[in-house]
DSSP file (Angstrom, degrees, kcal/mol; ACC not computed):
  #  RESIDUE AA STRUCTURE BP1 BP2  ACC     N-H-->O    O-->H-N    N-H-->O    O-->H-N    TCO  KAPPA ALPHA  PHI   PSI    X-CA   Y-CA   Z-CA
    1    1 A X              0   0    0      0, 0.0   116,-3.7     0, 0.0   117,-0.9   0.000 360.0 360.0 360.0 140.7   94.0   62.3   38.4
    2    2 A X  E     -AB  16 116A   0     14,-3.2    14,-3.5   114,-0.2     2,-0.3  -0.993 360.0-145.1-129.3 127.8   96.9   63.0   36.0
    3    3 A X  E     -AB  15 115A   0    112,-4.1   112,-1.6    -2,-0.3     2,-0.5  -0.694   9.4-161.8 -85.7 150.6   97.6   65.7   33.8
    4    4 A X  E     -AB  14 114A   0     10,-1.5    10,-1.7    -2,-0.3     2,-0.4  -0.954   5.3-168.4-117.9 169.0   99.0   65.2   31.1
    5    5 A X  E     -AB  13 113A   0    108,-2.0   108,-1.8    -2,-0.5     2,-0.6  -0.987  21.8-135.3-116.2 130.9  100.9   68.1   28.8
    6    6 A X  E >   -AB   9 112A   0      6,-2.0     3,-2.3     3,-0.5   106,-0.3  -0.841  36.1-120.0 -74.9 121.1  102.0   68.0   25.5
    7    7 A X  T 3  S+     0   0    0    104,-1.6   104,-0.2    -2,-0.6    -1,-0.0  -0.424  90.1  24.0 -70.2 143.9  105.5   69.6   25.6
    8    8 A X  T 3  S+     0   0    0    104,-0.0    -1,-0.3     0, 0.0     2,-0.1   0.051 122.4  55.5  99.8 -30.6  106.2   72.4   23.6
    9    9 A X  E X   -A    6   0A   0     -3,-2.3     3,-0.7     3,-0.2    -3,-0.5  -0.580  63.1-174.8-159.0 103.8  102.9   73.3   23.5
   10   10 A X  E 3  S+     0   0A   0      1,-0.3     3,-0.1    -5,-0.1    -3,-0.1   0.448  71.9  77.5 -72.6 -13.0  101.2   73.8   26.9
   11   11 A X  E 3  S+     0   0A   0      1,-0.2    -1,-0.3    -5,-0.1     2,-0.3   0.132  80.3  72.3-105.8  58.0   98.1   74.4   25.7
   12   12 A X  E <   +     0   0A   0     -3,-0.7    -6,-2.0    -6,-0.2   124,-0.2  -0.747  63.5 117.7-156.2 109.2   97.2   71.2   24.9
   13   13 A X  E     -AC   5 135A   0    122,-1.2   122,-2.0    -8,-0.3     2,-0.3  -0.929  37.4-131.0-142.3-174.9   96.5   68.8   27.3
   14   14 A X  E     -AC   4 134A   0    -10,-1.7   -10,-1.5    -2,-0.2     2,-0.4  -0.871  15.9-131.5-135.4 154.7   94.1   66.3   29.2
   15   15 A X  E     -AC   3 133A   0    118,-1.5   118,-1.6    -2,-0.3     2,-0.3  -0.992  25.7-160.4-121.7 127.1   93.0   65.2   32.4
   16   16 A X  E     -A    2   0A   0    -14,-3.5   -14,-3.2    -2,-0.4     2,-0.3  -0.947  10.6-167.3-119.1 130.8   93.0   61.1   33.3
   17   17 A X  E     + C   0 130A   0    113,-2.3   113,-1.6    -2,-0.3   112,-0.6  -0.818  23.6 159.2 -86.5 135.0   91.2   59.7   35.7
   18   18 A X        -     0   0    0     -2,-0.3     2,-0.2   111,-0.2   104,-0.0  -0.924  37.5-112.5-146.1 165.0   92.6   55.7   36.4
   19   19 A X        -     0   0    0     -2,-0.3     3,-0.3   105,-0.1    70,-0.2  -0.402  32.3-116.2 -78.7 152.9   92.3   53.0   39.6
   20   20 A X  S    S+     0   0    0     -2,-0.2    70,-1.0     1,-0.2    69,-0.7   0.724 112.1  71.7 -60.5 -46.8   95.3   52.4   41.1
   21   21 A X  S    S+     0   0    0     68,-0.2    -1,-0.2    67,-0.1    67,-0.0   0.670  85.1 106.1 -61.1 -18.5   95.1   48.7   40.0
   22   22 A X        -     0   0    0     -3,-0.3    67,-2.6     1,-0.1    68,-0.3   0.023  67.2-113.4 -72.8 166.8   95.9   50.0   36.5
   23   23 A X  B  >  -H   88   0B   0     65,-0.2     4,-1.9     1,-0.1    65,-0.2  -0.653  21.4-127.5-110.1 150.8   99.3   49.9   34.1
   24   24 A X  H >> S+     0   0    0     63,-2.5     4,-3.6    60,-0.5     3,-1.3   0.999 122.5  55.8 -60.5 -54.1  101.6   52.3   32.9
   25   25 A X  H 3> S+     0   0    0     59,-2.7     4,-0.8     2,-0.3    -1,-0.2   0.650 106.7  47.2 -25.9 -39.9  100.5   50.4   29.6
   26   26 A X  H 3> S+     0   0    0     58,-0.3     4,-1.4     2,-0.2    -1,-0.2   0.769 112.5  57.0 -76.8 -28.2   96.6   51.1   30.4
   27   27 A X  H <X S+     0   0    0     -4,-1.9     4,-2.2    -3,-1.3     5,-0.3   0.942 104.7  44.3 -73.1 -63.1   98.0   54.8   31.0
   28   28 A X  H  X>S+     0   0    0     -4,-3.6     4,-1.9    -5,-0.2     5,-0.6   0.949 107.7  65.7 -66.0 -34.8   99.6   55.3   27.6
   29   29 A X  H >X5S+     0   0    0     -4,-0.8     4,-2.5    -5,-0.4     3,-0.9   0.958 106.4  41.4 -27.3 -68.7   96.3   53.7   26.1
   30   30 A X  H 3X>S+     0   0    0     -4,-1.4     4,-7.5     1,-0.3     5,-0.8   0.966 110.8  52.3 -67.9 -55.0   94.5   56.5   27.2
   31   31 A X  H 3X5S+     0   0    0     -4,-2.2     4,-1.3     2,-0.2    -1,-0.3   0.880 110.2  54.2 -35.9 -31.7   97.1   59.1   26.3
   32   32 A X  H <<>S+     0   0    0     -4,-1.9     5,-0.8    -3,-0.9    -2,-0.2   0.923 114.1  39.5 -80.1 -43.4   96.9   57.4   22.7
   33   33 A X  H ><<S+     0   0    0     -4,-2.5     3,-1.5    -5,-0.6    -2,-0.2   0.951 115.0  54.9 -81.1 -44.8   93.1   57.9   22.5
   34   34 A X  H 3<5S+     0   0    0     -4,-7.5    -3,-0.2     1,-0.3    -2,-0.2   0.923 108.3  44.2 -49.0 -41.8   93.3   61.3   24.1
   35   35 A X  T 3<<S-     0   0    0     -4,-1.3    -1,-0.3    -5,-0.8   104,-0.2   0.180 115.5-116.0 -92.4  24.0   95.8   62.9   21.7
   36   36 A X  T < 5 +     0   0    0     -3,-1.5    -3,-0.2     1,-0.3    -4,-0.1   0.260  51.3 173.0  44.8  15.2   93.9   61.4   19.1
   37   37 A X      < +     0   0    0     -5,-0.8    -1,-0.3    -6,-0.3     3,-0.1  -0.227  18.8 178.7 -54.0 141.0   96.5   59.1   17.7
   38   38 A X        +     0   0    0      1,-0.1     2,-0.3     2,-0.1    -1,-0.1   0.139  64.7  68.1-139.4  -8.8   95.9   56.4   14.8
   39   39 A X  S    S-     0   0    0    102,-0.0    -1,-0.1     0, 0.0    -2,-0.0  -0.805  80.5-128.8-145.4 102.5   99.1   54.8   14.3
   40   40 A X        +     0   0    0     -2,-0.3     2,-0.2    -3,-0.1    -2,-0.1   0.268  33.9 173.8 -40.0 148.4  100.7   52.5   17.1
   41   41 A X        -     0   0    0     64,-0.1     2,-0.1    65,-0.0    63,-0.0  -0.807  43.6 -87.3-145.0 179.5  104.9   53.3   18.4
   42   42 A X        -     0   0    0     -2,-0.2    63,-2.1     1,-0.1     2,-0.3  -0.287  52.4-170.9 -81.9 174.4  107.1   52.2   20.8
   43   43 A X        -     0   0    0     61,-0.2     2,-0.2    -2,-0.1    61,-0.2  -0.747  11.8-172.9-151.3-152.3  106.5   54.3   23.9
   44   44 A X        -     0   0    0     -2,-0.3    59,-1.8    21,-0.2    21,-0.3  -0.690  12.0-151.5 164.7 138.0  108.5   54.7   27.3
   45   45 A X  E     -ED  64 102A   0     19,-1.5    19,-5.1    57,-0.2     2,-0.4  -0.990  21.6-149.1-136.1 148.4  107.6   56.6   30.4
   46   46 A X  E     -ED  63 101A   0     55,-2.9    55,-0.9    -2,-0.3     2,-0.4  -0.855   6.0-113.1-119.1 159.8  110.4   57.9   32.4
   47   47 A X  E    S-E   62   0A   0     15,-1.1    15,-3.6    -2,-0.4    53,-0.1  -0.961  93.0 -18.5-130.0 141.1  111.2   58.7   36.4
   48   48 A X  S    S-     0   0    0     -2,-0.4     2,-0.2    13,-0.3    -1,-0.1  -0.891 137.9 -23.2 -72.2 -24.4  111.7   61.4   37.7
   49   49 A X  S    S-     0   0    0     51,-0.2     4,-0.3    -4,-0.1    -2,-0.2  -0.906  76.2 -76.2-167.9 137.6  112.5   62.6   34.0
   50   50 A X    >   -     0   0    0     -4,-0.3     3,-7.8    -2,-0.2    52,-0.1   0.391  54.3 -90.4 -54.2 170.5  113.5   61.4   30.7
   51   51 A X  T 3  S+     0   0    0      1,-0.3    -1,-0.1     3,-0.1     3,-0.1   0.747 120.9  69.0 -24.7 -67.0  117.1   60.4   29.6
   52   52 A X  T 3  S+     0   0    0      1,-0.2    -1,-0.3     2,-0.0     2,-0.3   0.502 100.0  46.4  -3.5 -49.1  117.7   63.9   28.5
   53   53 A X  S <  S-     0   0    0     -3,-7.8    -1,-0.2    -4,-0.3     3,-0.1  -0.790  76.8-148.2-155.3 110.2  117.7   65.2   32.1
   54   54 A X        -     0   0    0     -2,-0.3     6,-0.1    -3,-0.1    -6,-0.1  -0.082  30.6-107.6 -75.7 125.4  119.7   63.3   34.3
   55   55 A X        -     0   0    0      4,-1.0     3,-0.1     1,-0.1    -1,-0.1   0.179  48.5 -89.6 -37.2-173.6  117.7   63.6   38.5
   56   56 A X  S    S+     0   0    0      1,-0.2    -1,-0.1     2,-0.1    -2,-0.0   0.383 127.2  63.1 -93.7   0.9  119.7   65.7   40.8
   57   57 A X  S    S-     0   0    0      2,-0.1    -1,-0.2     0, 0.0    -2,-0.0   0.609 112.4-115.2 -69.1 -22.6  121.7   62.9   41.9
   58   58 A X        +     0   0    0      1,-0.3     2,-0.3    -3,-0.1    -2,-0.1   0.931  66.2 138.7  76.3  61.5  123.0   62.4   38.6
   59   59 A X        -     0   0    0      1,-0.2    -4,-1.0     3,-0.0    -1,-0.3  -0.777  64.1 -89.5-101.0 167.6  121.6   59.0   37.9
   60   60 A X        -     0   0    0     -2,-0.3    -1,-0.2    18,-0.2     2,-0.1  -0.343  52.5-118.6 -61.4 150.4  119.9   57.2   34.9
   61   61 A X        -     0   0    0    -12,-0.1     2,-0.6    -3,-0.1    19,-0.5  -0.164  33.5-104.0 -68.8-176.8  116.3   58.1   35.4
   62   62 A X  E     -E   47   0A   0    -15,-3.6   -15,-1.1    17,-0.1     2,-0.3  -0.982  45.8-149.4-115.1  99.0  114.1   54.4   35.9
   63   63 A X  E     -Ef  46  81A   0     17,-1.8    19,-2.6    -2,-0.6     2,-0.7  -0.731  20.7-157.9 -73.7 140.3  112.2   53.6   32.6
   64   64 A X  E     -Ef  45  82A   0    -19,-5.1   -19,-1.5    -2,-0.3    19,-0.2  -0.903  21.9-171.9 -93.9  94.3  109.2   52.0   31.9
   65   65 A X  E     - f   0  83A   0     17,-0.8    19,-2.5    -2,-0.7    20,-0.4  -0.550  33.1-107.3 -99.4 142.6  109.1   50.7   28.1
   66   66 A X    >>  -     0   0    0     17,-0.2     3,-1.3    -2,-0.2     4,-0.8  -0.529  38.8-108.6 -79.7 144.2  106.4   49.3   26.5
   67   67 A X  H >> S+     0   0    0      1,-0.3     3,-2.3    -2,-0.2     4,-0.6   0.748 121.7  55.6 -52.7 -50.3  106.9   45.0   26.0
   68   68 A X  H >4 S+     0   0    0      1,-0.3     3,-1.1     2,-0.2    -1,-0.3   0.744 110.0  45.9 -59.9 -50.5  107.5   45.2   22.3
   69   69 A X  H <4 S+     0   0    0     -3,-1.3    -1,-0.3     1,-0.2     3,-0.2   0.427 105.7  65.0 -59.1 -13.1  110.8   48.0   23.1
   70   70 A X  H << S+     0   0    0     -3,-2.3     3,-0.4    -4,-0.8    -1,-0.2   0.313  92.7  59.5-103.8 -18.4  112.0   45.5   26.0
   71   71 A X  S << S+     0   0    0     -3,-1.1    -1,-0.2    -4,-0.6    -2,-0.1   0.086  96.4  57.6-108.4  39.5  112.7   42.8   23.4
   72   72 A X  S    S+     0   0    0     -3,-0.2     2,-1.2     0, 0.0    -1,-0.3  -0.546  77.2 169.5-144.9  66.1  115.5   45.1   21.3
   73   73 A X        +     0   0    0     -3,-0.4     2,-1.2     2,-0.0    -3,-0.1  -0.482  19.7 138.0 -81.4  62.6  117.5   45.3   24.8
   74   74 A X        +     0   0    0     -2,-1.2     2,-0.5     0, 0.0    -1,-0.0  -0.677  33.9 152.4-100.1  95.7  121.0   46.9   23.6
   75   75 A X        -     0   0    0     -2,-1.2     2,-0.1     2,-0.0    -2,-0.0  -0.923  55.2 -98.7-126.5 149.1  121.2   49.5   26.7
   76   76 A X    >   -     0   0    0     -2,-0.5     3,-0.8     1,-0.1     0, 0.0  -0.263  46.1-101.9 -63.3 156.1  124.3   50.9   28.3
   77   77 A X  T 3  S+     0   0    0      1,-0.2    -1,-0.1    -2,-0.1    -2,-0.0   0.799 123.2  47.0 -61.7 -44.8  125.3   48.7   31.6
   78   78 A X  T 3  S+     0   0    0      2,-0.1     2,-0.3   -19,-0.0    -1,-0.2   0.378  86.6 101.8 -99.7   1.7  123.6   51.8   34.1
   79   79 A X    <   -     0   0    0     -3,-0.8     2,-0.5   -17,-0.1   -17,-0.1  -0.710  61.2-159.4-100.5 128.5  120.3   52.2   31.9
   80   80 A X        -     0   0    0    -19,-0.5   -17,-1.8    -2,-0.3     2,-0.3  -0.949  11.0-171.0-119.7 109.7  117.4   50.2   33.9
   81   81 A X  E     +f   63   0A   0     -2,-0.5     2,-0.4   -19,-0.2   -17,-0.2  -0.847   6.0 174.3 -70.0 129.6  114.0   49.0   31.9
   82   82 A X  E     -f   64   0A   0    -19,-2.6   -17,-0.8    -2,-0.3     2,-0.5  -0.992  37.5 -82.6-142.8 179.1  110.9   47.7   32.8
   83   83 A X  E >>  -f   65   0A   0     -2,-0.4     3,-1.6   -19,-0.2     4,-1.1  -0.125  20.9-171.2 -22.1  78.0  107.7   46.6   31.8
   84   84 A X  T 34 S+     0   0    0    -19,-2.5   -59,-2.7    -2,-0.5   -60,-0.5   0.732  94.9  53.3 -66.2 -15.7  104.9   49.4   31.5
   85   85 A X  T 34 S+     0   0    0    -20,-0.4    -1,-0.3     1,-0.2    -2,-0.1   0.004 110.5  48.5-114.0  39.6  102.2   46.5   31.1
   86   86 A X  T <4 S+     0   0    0     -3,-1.6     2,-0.9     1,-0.1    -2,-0.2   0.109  90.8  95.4-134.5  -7.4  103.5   44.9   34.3
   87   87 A X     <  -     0   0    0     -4,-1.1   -63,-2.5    -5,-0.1     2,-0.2  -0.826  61.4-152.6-114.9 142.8  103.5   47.8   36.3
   88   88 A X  B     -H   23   0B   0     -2,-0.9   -65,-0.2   -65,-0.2   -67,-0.1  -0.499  22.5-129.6-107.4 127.9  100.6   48.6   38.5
   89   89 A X  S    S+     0   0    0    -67,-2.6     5,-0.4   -69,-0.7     4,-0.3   0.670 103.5  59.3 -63.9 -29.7  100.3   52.6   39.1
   90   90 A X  S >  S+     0   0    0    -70,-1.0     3,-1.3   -68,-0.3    -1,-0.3   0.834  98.4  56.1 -68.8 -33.2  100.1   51.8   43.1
   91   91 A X  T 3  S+     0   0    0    -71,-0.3    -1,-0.3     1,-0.3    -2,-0.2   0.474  92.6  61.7 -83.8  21.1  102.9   50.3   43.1
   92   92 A X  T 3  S-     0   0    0     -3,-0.1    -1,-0.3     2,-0.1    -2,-0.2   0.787 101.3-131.4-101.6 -37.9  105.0   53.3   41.6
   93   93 A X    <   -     0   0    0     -3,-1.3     2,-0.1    -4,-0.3    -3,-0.1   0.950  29.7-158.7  62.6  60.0  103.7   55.3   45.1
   94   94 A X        -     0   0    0     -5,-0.4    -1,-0.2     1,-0.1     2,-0.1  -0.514   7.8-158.1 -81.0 118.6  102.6   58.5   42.9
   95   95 A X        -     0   0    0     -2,-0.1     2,-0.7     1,-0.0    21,-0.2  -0.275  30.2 -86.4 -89.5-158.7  102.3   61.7   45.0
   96   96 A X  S    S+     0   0    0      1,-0.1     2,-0.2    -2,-0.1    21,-0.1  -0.858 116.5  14.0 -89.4 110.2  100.6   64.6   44.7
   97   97 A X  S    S+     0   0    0     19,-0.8    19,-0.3    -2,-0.7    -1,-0.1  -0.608  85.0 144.0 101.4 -73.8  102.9   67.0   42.5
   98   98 A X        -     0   0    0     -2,-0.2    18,-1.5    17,-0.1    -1,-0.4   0.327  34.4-162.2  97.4  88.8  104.8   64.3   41.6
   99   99 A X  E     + G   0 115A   0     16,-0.2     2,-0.3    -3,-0.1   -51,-0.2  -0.732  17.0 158.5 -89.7 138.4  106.0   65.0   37.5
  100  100 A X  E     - G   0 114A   0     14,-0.6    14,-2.2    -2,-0.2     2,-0.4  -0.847  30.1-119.7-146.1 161.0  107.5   62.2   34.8
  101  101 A X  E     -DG  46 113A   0    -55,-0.9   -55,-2.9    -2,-0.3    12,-0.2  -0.866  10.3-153.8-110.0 122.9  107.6   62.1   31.4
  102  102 A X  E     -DG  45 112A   0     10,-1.2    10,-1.4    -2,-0.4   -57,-0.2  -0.648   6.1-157.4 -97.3 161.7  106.4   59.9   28.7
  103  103 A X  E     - G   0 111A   0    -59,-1.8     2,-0.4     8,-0.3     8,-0.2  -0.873  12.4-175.4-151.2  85.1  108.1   59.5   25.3
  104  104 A X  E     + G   0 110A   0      6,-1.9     6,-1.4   -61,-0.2   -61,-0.2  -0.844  65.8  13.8 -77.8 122.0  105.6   58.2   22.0
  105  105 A X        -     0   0    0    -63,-2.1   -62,-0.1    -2,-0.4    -1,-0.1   0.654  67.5-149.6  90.3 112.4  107.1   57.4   18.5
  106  106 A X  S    S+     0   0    0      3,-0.1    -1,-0.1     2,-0.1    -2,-0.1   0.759  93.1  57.2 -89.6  -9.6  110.6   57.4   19.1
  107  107 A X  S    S+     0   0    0      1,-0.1    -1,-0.1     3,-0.0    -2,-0.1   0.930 123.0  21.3 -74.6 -54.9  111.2   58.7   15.4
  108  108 A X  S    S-     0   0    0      2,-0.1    -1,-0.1    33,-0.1    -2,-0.1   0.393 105.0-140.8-112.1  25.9  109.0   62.0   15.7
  109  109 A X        -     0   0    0      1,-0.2     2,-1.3    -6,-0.1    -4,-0.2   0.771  14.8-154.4  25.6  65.1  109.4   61.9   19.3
  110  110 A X  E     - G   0 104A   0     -6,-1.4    -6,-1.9    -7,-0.1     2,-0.4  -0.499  14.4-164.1 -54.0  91.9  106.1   62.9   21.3
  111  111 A X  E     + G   0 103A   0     -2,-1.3  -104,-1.6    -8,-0.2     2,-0.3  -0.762  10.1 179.1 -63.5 116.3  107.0   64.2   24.5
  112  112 A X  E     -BG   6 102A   0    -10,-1.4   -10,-1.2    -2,-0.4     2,-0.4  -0.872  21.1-147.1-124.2 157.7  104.6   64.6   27.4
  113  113 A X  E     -BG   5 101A   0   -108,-1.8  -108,-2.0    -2,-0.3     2,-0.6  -0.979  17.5-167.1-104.9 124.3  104.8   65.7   30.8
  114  114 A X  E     -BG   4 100A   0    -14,-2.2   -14,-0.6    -2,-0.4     2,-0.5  -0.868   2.0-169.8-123.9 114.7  102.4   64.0   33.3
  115  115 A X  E     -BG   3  99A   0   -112,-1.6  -112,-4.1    -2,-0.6   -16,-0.2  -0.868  28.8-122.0-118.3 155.3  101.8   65.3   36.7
  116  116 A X  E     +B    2   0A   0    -18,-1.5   -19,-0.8    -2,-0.5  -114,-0.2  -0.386  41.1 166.6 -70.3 126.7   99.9   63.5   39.8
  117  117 A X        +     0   0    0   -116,-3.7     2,-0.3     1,-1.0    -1,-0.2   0.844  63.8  17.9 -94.8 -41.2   96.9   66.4   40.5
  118  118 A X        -     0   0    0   -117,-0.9    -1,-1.0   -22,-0.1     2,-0.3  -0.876  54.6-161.7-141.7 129.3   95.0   64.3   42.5
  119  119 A X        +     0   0    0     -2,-0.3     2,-0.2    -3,-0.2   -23,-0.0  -0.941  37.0 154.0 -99.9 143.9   95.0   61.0   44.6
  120  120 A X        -     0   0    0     -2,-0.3     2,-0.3     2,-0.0    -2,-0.0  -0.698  47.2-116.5-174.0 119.4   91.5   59.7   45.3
  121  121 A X        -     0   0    0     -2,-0.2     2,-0.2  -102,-0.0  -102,-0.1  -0.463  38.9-179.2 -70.0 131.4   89.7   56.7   46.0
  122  122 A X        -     0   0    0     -2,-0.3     2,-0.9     4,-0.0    -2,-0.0  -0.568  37.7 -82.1-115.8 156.6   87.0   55.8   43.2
  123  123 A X    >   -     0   0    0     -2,-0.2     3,-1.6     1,-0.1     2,-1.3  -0.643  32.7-146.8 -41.1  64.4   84.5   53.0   42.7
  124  124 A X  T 3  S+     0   0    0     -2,-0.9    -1,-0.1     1,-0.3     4,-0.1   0.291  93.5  58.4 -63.2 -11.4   86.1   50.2   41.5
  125  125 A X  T 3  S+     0   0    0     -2,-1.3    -1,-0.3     2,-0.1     3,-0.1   0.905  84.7 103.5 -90.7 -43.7   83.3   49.1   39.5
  126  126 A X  S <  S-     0   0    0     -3,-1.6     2,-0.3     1,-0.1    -4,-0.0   0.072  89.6 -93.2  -1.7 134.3   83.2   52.1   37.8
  127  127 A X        -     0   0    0      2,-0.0     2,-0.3     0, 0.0    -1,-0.1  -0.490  56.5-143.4 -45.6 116.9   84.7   52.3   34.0
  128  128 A X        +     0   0    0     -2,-0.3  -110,-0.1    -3,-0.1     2,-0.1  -0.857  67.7  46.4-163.9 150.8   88.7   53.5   34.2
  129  129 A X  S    S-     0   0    0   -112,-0.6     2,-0.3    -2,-0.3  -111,-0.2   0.774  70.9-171.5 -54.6 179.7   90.2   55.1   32.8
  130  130 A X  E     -C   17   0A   0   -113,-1.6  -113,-2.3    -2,-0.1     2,-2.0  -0.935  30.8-136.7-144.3 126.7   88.4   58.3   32.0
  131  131 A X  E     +     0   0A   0     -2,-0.3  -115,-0.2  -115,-0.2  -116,-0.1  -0.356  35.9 169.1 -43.8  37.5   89.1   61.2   29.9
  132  132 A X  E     +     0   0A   0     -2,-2.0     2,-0.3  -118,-0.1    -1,-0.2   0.646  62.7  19.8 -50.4 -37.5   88.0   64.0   32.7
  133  133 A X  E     -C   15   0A   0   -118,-1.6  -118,-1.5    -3,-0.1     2,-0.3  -0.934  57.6-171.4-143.7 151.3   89.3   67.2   30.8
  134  134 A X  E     +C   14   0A   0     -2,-0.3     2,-0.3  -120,-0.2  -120,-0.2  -0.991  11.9 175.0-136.3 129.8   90.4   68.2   27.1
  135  135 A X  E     +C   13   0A   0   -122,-2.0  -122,-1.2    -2,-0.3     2,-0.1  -0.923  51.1   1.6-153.4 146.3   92.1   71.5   26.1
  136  136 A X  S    S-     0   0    0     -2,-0.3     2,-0.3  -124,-0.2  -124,-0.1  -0.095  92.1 -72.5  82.2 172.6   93.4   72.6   23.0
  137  137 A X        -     0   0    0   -126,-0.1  -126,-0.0    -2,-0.1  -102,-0.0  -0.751  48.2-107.5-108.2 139.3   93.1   70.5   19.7
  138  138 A X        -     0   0    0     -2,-0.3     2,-0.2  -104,-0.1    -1,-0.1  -0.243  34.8-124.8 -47.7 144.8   95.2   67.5   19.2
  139  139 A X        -     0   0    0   -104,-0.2     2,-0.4     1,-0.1     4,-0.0  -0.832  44.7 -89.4-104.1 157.9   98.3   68.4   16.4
  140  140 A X        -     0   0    0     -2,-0.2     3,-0.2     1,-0.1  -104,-0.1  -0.431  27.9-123.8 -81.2 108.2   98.1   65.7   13.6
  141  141 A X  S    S+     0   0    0     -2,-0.4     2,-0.3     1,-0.2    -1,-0.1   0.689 108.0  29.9 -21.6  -8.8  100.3   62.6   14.3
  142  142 A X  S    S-     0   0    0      2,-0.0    -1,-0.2   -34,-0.0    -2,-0.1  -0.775  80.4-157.1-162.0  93.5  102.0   63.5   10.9
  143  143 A X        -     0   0    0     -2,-0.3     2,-0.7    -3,-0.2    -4,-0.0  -0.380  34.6 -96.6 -74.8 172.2  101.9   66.8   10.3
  144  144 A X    >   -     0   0    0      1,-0.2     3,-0.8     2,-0.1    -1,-0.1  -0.828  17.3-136.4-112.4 146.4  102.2   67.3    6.2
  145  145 A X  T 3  S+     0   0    0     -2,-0.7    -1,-0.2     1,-0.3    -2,-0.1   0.612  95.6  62.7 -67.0 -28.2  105.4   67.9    5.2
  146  146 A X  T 3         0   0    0      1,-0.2    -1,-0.3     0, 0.0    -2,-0.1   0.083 360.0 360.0 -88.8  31.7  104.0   71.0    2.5
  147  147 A X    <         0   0    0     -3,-0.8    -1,-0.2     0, 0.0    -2,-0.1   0.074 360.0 360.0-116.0 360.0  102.7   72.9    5.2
């Protein structure tokens, strides 16, 4: 299970249940239907934490880009992308605690924070992902500007 948080305002977030067999790409799906979002972006999820804030090694963080953001590739020489709809959530080897960040709409920049709650083997036959938990009300993809 993964929470995710909207930064900036911690009370509003979800809990996602997914299979292992699943994509970072099936993972921001859900995020997009959770937070009630209507109007497709580019998106990126980053490890251990976005551009912003550099690991404690002082390396590039690893990013996961969605394919449509992978074909406008002007990145500094140290900057590593890949695929979010080619990578498989086992293969990332998410612990428990475990935090990274996703980044939606690169214009009005959604930030979330997603931590690992729970590892757990599920049915496979089962329907994944699943929406387990909702709290707080979504804010409006566009908030209006006379407010």
């Amino acid at each position: 299970m993964i929470k995710v948080n909207l930064k900036g305002n911690r009370g509003v977030w979800r809990s996602l249940l997914f299979r292992g067999d699943q994509t970072l790409d099936d993972l921001h799906e859900m995020i997009y239907l959770a937070f009630d979002r209507y109007d497709e972006h580019l998106y990126s999820f980053y490890f251990p934490k976005g551009p912003t804030r550099q690991n404690k090694s002082g390396l590039q963080p690893k990013e996961y880009a969605s394919p449509m953001s992978l074909e406008e590739q002007n990145l500094p020489n140290d900057q590593q992308r890949f695929n979010a709809a080619k990578t498989i959530l086992d293969e990332l080897k998410l612990r428990v605690g475990q935090t990274f960040e996703y980044l939606f709409d690169f214009g009005d920049m959604w930030w979330h924070e997603l931590k690992v709650v729970e590892i757990e083997r599920v049915d496979p036959k089962g329907k994944f992902p699943i929406i387990v938990e909702r709290h707080g009300e979504s804010p409006q993809q566009y908030p209006d500007d006379d407010e």
